[in-house]
C-alpha positions as CSV (number, residue, x, y, z in Angstrom):
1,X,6.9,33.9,18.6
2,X,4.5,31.4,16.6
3,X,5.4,30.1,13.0
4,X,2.8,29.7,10.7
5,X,2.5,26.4,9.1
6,X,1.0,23.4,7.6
7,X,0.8,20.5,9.8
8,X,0.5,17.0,8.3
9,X,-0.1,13.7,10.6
10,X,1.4,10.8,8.6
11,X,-0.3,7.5,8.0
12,X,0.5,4.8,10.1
13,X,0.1,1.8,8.2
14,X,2.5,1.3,5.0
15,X,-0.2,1.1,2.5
16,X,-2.2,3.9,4.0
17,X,1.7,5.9,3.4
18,X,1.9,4.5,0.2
19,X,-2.0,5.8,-1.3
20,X,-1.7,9.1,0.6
21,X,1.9,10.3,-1.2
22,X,0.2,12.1,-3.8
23,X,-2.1,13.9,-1.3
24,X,1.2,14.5,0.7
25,X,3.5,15.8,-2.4
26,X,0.4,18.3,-3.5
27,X,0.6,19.9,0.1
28,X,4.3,19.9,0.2
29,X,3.7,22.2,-3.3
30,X,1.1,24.7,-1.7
31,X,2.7,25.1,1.2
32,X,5.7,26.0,-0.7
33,X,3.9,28.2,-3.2
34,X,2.7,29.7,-0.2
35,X,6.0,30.1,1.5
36,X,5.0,28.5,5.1
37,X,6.3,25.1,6.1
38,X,5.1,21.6,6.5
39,X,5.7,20.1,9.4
40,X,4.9,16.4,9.3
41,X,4.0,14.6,12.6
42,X,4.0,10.8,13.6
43,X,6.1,8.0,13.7
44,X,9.8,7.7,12.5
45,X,8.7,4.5,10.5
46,X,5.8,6.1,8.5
47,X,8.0,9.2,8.0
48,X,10.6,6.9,6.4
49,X,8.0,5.1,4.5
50,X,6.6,8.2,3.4
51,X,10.0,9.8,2.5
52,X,11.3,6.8,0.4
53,X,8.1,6.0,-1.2
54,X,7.9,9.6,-2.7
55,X,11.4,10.3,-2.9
56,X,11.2,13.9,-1.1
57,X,12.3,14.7,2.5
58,X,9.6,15.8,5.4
59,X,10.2,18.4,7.9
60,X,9.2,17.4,11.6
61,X,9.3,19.1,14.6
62,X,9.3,18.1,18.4
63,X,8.4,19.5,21.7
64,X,8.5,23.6,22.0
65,X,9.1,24.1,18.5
66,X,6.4,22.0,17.6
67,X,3.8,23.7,20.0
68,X,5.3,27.3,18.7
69,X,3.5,26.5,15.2
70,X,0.5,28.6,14.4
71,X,-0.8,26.0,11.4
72,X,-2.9,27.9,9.1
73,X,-4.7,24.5,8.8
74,X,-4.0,20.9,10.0
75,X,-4.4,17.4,7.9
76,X,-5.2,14.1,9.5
77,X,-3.8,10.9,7.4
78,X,-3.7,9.2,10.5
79,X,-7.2,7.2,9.8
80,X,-7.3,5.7,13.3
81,X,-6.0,8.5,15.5
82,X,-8.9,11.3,14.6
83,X,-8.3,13.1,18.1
84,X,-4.6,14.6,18.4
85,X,-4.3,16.9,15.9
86,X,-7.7,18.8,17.4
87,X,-5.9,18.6,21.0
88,X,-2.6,19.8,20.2
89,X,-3.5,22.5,17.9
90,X,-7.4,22.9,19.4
91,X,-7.9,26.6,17.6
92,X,-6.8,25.4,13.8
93,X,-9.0,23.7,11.3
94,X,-8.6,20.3,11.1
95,X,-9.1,18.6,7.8
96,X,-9.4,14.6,7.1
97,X,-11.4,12.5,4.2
98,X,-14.5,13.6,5.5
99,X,-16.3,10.3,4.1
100,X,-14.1,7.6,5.9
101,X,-15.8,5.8,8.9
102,X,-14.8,3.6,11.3
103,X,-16.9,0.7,11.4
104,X,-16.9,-0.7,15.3
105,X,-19.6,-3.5,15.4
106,X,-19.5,-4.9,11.8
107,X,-17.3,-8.0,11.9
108,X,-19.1,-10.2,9.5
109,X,-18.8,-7.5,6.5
110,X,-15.6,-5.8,7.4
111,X,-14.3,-7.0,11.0
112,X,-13.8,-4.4,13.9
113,X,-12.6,-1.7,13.4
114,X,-12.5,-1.4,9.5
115,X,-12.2,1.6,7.7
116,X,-14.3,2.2,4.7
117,X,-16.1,5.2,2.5
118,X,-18.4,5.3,-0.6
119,X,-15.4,6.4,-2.6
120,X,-12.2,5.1,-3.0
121,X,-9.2,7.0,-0.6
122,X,-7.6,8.7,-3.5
123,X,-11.0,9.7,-4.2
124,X,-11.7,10.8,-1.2
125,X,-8.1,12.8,-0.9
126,X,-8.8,14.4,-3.5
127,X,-12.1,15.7,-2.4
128,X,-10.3,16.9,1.3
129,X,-7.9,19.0,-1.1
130,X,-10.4,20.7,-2.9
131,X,-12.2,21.7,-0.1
132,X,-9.2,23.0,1.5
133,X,-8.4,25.2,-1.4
134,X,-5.1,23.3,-1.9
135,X,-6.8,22.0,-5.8
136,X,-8.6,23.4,-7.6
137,X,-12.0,21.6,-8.7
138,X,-10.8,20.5,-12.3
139,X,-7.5,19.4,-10.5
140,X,-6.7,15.3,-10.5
141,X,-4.3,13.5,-8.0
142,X,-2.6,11.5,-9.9
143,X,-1.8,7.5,-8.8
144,X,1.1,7.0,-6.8
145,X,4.1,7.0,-8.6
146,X,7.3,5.8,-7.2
147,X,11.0,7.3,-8.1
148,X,12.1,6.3,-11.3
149,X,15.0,5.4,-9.8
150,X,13.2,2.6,-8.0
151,X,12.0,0.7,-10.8
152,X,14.6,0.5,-14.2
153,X,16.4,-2.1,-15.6
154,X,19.7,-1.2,-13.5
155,X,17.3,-1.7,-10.1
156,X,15.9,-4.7,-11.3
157,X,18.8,-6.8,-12.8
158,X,21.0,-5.3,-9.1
159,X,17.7,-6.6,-7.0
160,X,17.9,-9.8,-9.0
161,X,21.4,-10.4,-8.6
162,X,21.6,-9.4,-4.7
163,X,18.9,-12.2,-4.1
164,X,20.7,-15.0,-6.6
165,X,17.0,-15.0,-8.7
166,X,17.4,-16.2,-12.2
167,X,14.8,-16.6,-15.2
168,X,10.9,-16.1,-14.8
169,X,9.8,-15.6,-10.9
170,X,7.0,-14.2,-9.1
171,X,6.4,-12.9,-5.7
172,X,3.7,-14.2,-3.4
173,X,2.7,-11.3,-0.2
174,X,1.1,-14.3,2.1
175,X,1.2,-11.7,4.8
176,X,-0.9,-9.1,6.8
177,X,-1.6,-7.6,10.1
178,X,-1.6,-9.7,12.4
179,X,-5.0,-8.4,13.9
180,X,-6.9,-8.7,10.3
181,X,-7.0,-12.4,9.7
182,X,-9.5,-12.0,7.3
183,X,-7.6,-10.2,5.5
184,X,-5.4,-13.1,4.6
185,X,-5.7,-15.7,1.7
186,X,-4.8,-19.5,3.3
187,X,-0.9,-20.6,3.8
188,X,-1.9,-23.8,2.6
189,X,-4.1,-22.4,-0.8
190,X,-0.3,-20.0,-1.6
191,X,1.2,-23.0,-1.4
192,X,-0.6,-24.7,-3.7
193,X,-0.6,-21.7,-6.1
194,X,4.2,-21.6,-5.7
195,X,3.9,-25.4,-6.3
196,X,1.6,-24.8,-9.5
197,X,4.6,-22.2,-10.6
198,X,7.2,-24.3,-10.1
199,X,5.6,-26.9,-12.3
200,X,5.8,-24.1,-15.1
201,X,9.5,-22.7,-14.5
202,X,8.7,-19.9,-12.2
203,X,10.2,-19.3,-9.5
204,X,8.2,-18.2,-6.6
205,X,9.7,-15.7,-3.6
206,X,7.9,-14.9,-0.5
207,X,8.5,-11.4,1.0
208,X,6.9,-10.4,3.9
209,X,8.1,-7.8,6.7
210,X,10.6,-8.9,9.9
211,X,8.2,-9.9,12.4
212,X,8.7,-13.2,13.7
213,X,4.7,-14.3,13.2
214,X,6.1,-12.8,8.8
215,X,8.9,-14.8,9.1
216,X,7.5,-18.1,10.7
217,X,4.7,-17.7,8.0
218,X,6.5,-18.0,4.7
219,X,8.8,-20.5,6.2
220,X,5.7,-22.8,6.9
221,X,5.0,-21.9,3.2
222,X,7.8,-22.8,1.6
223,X,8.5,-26.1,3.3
224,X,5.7,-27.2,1.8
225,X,6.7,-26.6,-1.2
226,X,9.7,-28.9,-0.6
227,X,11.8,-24.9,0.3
228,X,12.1,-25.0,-3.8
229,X,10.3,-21.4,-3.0
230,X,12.9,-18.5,-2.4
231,X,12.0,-17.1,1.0
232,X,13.3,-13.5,1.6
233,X,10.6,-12.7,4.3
234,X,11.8,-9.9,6.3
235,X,15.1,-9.4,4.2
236,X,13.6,-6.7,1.7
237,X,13.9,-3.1,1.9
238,X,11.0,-0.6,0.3
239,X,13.2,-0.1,-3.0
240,X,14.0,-3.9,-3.1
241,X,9.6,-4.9,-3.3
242,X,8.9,-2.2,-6.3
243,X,12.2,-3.8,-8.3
244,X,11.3,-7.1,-7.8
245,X,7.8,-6.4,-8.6
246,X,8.7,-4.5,-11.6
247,X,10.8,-7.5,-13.1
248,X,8.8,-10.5,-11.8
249,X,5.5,-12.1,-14.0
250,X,3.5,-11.4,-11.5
251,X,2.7,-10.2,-8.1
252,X,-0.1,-12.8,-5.8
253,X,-0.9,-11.0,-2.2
254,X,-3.2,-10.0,0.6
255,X,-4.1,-6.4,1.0
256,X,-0.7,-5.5,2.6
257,X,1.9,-3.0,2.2
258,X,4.3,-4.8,-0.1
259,X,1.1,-5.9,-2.5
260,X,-0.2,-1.6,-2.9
261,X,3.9,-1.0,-3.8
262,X,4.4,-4.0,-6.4
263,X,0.7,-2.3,-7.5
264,X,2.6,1.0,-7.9
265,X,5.4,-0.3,-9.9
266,X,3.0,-0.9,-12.7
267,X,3.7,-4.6,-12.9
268,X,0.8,-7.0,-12.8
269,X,-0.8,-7.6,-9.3
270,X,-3.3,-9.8,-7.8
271,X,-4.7,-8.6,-4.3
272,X,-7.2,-10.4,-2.2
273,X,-10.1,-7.9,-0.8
274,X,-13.0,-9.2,1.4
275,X,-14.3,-8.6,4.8
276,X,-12.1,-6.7,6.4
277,X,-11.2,-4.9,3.1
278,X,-13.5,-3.1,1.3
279,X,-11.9,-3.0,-2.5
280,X,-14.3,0.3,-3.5
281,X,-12.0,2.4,-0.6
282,X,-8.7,0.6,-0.8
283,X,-7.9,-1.2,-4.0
284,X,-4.3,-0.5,-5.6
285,X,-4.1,2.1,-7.2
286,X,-1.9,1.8,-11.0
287,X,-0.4,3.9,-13.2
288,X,-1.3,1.4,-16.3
289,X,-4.4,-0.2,-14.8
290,X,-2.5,-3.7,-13.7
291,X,-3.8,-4.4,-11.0
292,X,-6.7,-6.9,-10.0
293,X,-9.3,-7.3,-7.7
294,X,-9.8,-11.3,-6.3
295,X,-12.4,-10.2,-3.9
296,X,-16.4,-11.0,-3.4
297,X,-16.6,-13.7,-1.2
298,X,-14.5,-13.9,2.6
299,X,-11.3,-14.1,1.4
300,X,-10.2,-17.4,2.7
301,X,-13.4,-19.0,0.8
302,X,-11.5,-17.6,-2.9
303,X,-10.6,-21.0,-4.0
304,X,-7.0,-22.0,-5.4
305,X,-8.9,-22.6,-9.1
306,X,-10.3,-19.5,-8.6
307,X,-6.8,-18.0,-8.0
308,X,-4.6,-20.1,-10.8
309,X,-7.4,-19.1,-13.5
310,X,-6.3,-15.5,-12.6
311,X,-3.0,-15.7,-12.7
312,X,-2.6,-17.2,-16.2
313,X,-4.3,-14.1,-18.1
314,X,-0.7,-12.8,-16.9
315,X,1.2,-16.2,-16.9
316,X,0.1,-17.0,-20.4
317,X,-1.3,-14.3,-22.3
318,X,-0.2,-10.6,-21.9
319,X,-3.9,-9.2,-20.7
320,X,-4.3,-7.0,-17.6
321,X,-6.7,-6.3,-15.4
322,X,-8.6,-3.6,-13.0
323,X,-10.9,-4.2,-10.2
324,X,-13.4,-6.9,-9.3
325,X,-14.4,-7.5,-12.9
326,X,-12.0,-8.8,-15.4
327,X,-11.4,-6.1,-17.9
328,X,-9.2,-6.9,-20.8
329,X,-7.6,-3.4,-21.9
């Protein structure tokens, strides 16, 4: 006997998890309006990014039970695995953001293997659900928004305490895949930027994820900043990044993971977009507009000037901004 169902193939990158939730919370409402299940597919660790980031459980299947779904339609989130949905489920309509390509033999704009589209993923998301029937044409996703919980002055003063951080700090993301080095902003260029903090009484702190290339990074980093940095590299959980984001003057970091959540805590963030990045398809998304752009030029060619000139319309005047384009709101 077949079930009918939504079935949903998660993200597999943290910041892809992170800019899909809202996608991902609007089908988990249809498909209970509509009183069928969805059945997420994919990896333990996106399911548990996906599942703290939004703060609402996923049901999975495996196996039998999994091939005994009849899904009423299927939803690929998975932006580089476009096949298995189509061959495990080969009579069901399978929908994706139709206007994401993968670029294979454009290194010098975007490097192998990029994914980009005229419209920014939310965008784009949003366009998949209303052809799906899941919005309706005057319906908005909204920006990601993570639990409340997550992000008040409890979180932030226990985050603070559990990591012995004390007065004004801010957190530097020196860190990225480990395939997209043009993705990343010099080790030498954020030390520069955590020495120029010190100098003013802030404390800089380096998070990063547990790999031992993460790890051996912000290390390098913070030696050369005499280790006055805090280095937590690899000792943060999910909840940890958005408090310390929330509570820090700033957030400085690659287009990563931790950058998109310190984005979604509504603090002021600085990500670095260039080549491999394209900022009109992946750019935080905020719920106040506080996040900027540093992008139009490879990104290890954005100066440290560049960079510290930034940071001080945060550092020493309370003006935020959205996109490539400083924009005083």
């Amino acid at each position: 006997m077949t079930t009918e169902a939504i079935v949903l193939n998660l993200p597999k990158d943290l910041g892809d998890c992170l800019l899909s939730a809202p996608a991902i919370a609007r089908l988990r409402d249809y498909a209970a309006q509509e009183g069928i299940p969805l059945v997420a597919v994919g990896s333990a660790r996106s399911r548990e990014w996906v599942e703290t980031l939004s703060g609402f459980k996923l049901e999975t299947r495996d196996g039998d039970a999994l091939l005994a779904l009849n899904p009423r339609f299927a939803v690929n989130l998975n932006f580089y695995d476009p096949y298995t949905l189509g061959k495990t489920f080969p009579d069901a309509p399978v929908y994706a953001p139709e206007k994401l390509r993968v670029v294979e033999n454009d290194e010098r704009d975007f490097g192998a293997g990029a994914v980009i589209g005229k419209k920014h993923i939310s965008l784009l998301l949003q366009d998949m659900l209303q052809d799906m029937g899941v919005m309706g044409l005057n319906e908005k996703l909204p920006p990601p928004q993570l639990p409340a919980g997550m992000l008040n002055d409890t979180a932030i003063s226990a985050v603070k305490m559990k990591y012995g951080i004390e007065g004004k700090y801010a957190l530097l993301v020196p860190v990225a895949a480990a395939n997209r080095p043009l993705k990343k902003w010099p080790k030498e260029n954020y030390a520069e930027v955590a020495k120029d903090m010190l100098a003013r009484g802030i404390t800089p702190v380096l998070i990063g994820g547990p790999s031992a290339e993460e790890k051996s990074l912000c290390a390098e980093i913070a030696g050369m900043t005499g280790n006055r940095a805090l280095d937590l590299c690899g000792q943060t959980s999910l909840p940890d990044i958005a408090a310390l984001a929330k509570g820090a003057q700033l957030t400085l970091g690659n287009d990563t993971g931790p950058t998109h959540i310190a984005a979604s805590s509504g603090a002021p963030v600085f990500a670095f977009f260039g080549y491999y990045s394209d900022p009109a398809t992946w750019k935080p998304v905020t719920p106040n507009n506080s996040a900027m752009v540093l992008t139009g030029k490879p990104v290890p060619q954005i100066t440290v000037a560049e960079t510290l000139s930034a940071l001080k319309t945060v550092t020493e005047k309370p003006v935020f901004a959205l996109g490539a384009r400083r924009l005083s709101i």
